[in-house]
N, CA and C atoms as an extended XYZ file, in Angstrom:
330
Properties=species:S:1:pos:R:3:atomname:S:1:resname:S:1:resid:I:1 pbc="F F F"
N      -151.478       13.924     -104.111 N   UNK     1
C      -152.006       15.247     -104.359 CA  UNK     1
C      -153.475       15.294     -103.979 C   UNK     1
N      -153.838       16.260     -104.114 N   UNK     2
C      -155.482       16.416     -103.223 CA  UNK     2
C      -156.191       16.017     -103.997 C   UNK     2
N      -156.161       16.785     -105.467 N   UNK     3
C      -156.936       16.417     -106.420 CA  UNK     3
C      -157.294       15.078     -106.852 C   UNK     3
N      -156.153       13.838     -106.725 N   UNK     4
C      -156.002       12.500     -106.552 CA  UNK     4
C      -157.316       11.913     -105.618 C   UNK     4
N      -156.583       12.193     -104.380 N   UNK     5
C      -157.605       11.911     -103.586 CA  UNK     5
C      -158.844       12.082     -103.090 C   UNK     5
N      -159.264       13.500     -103.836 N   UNK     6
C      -160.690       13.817     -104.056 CA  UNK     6
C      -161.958       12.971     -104.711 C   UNK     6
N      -160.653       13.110     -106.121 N   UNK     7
C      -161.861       12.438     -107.349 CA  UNK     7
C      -161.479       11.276     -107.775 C   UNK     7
N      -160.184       10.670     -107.182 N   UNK     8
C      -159.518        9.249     -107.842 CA  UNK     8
C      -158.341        9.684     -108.438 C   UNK     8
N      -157.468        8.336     -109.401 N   UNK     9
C      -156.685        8.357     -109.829 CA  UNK     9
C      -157.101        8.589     -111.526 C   UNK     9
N      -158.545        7.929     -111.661 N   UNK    10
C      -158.903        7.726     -113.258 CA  UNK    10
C      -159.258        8.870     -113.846 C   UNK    10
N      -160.180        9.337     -112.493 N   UNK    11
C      -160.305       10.813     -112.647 CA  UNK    11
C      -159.543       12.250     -112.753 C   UNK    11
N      -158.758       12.083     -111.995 N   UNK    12
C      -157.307       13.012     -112.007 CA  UNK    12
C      -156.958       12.789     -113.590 C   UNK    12
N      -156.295       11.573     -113.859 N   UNK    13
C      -155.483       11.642     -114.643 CA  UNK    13
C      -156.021       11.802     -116.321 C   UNK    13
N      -157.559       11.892     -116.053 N   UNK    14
C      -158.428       12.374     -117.634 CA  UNK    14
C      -158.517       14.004     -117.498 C   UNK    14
N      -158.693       14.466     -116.247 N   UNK    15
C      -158.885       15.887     -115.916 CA  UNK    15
C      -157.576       16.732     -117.040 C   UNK    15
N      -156.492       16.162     -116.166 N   UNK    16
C      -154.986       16.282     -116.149 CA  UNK    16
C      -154.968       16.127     -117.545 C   UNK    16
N      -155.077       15.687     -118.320 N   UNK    17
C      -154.651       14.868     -119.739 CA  UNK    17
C      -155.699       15.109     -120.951 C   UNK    17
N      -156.397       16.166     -120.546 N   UNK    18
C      -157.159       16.879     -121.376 CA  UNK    18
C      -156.712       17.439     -122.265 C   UNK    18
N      -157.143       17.967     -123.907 N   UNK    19
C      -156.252       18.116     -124.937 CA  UNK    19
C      -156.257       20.097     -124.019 C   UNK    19
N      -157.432       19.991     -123.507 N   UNK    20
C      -157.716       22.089     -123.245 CA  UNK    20
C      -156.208       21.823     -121.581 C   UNK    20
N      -156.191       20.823     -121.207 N   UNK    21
C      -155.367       21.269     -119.728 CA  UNK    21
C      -154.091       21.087     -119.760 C   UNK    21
N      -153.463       20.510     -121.233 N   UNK    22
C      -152.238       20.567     -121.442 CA  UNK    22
C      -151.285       21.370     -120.732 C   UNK    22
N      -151.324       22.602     -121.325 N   UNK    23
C      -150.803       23.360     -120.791 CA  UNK    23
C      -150.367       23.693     -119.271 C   UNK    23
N      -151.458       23.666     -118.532 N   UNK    24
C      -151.410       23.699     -117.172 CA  UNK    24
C      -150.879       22.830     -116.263 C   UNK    24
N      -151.069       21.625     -117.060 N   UNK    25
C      -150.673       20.252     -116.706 CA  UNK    25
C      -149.367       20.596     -116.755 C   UNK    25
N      -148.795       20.555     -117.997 N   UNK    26
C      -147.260       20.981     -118.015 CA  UNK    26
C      -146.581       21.784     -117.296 C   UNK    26
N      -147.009       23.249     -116.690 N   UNK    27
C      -146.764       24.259     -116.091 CA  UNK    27
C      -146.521       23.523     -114.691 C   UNK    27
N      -147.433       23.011     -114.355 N   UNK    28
C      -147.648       22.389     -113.007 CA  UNK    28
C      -146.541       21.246     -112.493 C   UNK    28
N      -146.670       20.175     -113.273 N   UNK    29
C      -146.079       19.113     -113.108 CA  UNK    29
C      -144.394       19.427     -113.501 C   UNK    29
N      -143.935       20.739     -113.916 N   UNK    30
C      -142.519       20.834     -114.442 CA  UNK    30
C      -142.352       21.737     -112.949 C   UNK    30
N      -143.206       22.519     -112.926 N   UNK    31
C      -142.902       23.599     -111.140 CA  UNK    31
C      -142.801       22.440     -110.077 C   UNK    31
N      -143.688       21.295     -110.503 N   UNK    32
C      -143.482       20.204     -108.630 CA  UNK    32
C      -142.308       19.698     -109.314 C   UNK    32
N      -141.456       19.464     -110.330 N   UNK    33
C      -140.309       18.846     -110.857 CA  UNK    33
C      -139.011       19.756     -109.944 C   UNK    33
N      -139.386       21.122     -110.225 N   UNK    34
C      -138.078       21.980     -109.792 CA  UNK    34
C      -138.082       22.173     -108.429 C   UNK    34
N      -139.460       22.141     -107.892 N   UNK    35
C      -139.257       22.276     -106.222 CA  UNK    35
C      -138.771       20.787     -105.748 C   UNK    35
N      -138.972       19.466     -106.403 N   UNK    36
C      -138.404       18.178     -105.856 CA  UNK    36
C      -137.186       18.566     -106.188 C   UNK    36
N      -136.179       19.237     -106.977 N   UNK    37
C      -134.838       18.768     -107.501 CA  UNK    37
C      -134.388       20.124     -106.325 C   UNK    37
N      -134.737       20.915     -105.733 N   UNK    38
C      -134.485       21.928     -104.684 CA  UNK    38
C      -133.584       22.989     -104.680 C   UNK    38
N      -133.024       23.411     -105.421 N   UNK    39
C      -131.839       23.939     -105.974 CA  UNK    39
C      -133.014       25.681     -105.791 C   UNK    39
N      -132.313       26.427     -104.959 N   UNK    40
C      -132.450       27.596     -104.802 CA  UNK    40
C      -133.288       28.659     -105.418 C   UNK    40
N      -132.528       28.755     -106.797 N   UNK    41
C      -133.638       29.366     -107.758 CA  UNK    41
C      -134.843       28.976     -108.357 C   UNK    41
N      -134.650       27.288     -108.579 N   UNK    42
C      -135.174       26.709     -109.405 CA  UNK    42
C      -136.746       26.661     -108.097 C   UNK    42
N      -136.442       26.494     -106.510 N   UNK    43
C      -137.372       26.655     -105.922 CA  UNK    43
C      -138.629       27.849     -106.077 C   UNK    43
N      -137.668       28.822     -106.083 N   UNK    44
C      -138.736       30.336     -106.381 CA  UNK    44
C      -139.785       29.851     -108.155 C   UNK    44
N      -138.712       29.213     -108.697 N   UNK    45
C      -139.538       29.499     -110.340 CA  UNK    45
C      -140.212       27.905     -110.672 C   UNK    45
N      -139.962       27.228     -109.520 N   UNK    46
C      -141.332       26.332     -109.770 CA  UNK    46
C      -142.485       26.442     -108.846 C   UNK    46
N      -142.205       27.163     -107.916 N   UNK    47
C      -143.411       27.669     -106.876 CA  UNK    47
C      -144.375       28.901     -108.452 C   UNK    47
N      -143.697       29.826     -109.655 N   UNK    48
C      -144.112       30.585     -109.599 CA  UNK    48
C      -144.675       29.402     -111.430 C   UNK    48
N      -144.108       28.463     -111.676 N   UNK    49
C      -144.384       27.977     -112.519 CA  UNK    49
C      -145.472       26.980     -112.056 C   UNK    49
N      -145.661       26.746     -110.853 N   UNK    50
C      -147.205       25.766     -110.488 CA  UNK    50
C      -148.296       26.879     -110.252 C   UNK    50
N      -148.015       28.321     -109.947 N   UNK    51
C      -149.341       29.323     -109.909 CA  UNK    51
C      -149.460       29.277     -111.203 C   UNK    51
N      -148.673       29.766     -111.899 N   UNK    52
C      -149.292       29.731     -113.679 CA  UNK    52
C      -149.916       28.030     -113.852 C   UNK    52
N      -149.335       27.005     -113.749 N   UNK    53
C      -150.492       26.081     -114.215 CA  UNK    53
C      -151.444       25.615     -113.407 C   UNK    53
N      -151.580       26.035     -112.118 N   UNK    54
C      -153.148       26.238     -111.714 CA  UNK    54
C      -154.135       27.368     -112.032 C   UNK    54
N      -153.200       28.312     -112.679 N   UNK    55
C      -154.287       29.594     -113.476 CA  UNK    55
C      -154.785       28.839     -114.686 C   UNK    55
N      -154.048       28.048     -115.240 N   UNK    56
C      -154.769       27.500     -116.320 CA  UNK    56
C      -155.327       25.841     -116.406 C   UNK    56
N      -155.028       25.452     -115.411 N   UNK    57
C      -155.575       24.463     -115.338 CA  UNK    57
C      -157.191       24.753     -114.653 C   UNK    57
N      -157.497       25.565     -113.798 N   UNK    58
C      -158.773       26.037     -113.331 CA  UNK    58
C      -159.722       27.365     -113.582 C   UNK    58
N      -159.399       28.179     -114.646 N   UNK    59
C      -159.530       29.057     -114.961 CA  UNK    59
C      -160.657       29.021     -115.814 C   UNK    59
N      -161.685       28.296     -116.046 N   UNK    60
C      -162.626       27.880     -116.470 CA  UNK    60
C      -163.927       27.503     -115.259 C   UNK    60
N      -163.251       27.940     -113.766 N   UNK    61
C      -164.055       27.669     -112.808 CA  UNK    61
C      -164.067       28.549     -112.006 C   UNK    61
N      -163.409       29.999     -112.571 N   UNK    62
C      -163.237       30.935     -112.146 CA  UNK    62
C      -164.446       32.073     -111.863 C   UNK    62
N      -165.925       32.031     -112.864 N   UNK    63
C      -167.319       32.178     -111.908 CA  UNK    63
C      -167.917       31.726     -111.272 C   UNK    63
N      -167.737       30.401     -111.602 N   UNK    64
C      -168.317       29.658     -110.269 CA  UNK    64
C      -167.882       30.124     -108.962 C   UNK    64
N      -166.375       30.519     -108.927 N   UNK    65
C      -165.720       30.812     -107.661 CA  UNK    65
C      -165.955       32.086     -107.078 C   UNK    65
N      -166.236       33.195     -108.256 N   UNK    66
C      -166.536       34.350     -107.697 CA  UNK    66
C      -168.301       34.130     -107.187 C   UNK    66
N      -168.811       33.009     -107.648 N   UNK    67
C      -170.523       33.485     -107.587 CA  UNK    67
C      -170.624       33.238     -106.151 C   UNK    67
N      -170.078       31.996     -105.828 N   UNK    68
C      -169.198       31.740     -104.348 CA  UNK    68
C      -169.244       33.199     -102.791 C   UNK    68
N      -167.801       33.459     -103.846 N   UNK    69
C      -167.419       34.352     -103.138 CA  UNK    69
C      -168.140       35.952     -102.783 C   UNK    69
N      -169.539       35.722     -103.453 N   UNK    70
C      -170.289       36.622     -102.793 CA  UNK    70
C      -170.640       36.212     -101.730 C   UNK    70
N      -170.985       35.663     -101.839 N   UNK    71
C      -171.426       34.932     -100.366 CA  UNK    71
C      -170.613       35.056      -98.801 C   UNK    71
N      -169.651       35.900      -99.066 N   UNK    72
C      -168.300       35.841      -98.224 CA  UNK    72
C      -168.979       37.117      -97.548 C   UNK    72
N      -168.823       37.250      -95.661 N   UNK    73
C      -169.238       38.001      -95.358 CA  UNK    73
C      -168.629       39.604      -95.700 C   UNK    73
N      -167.191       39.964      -96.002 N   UNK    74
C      -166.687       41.237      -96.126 CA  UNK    74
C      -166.073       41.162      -97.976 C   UNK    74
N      -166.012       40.029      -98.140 N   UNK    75
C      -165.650       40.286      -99.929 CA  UNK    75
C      -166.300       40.541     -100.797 C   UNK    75
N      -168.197       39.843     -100.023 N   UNK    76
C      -168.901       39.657     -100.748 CA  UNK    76
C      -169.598       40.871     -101.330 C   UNK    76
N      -169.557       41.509     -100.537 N   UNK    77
C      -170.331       43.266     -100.270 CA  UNK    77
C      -169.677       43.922     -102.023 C   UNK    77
N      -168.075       44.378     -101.839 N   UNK    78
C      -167.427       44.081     -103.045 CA  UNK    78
C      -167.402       44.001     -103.895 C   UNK    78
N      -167.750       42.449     -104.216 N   UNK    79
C      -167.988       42.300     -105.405 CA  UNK    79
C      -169.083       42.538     -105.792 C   UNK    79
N      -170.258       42.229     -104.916 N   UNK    80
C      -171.217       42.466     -105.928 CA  UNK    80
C      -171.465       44.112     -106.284 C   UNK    80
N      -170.735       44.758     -105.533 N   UNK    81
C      -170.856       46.452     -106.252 CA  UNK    81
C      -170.229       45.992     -107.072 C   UNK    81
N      -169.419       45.847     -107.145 N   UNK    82
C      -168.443       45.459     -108.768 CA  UNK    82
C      -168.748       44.808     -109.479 C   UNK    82
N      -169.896       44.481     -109.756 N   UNK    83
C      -170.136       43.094     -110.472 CA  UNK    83
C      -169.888       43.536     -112.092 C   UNK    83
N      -170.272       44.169     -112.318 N   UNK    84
C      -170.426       44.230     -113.934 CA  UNK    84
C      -169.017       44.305     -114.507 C   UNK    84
N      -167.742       45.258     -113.866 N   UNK    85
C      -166.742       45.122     -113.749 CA  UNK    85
C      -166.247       43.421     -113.895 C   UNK    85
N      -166.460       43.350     -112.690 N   UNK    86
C      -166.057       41.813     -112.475 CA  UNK    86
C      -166.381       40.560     -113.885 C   UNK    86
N      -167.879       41.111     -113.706 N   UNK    87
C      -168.734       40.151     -115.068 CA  UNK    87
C      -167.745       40.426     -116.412 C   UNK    87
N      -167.211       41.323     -116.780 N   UNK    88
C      -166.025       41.260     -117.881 CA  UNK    88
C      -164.731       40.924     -118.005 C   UNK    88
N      -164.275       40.939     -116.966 N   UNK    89
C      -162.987       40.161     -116.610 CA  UNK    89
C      -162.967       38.758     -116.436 C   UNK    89
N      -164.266       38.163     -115.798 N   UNK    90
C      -163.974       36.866     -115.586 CA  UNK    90
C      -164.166       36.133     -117.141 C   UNK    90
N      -165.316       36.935     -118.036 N   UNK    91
C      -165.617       36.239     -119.592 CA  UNK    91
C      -164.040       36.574     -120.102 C   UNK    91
N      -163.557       37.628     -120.020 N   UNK    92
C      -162.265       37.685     -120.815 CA  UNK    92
C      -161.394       36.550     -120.536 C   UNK    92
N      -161.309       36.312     -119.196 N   UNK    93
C      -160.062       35.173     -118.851 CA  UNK    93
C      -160.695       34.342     -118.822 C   UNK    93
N      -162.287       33.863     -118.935 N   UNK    94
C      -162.173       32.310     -119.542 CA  UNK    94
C      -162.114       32.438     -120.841 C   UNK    94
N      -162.447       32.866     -121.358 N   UNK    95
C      -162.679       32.468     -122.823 CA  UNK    95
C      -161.312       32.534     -123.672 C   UNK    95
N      -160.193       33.856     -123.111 N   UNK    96
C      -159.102       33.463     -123.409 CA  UNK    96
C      -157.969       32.467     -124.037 C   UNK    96
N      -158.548       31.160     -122.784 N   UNK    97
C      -157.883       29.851     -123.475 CA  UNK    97
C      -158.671       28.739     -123.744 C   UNK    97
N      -159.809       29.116     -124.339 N   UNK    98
C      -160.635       28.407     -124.997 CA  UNK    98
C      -160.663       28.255     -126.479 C   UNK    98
N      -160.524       27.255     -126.825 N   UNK    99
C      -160.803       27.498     -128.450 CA  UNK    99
C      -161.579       27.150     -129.269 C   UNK    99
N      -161.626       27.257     -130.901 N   UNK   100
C      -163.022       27.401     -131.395 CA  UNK   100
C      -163.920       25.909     -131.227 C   UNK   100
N      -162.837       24.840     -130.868 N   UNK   101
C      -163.133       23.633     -130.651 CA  UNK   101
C      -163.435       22.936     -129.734 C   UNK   101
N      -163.628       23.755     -128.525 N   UNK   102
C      -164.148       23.342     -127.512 CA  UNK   102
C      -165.754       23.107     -127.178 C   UNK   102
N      -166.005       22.501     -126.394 N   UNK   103
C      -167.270       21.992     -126.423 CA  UNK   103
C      -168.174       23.510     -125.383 C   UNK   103
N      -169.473       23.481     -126.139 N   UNK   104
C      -170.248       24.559     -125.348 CA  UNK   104
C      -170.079       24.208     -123.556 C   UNK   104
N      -170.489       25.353     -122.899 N   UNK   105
C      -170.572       24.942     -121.823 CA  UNK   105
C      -171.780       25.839     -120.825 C   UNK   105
N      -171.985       25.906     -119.844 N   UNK   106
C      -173.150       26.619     -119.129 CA  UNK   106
C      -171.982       28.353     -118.989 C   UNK   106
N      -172.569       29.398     -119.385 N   UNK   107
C      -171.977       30.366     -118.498 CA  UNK   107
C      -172.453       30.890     -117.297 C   UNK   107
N      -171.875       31.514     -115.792 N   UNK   108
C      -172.309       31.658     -115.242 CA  UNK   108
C      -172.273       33.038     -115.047 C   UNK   108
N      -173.345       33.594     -114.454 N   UNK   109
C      -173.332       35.241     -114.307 CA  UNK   109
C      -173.069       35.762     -112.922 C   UNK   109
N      -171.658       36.236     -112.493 N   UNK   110
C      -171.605       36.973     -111.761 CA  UNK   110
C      -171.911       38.021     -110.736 C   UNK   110
């Protein structure tokens, strides 16, 4: 997997095995389960069960990505009219699956 080979194996697999990435982890690793076993349906609903656990497995890096994506020559225009818009949607969906026990972190502003 990419992520493997990006950051390692030690690294992957603490990312992965996080008490917050559970979830995603699971989502993910059960969708690459149903697309290996290949069976027709099960193809469509683990393709749609690995988008849900990369929404939550990365969804915490989701301003960084938009602060990014200003920077984009025709998206960027966009968003930043939209920003304030934008600036509430992205706090809603991180903070979403965060809980009271998670560790502070930097926010970024849109």
């Amino acid at each position: 997997m990419g992520v493997v080979a990006l950051v390692g194996v030690k690294n992957a697999a603490t990312f992965f095995g996080r008490e917050s990435k559970l979830k995603g982890s699971a989502f993910f690793f059960a969708g690459l389960l149903m697309i290996i076993i290949g069976w027709p349906f099960f193809t469509f609903l683990g393709f749609v069960s690995q988008l849900a656990g990369i929404f939550f497995l990365f969804r915490s890096f989701l301003g960084t990505i938009l602060i990014y994506a200003q920077g984009l020559p025709v998206v960027g225009g966009f968003l930043r009219s939209q920003s304030d818009a934008i600036n509430r949607a992205v706090k809603i969906i991180e903070s979403s699956g965060s809980s009271s026990g998670d560790k502070k972190r930097a926010k970024f502003e849109v």
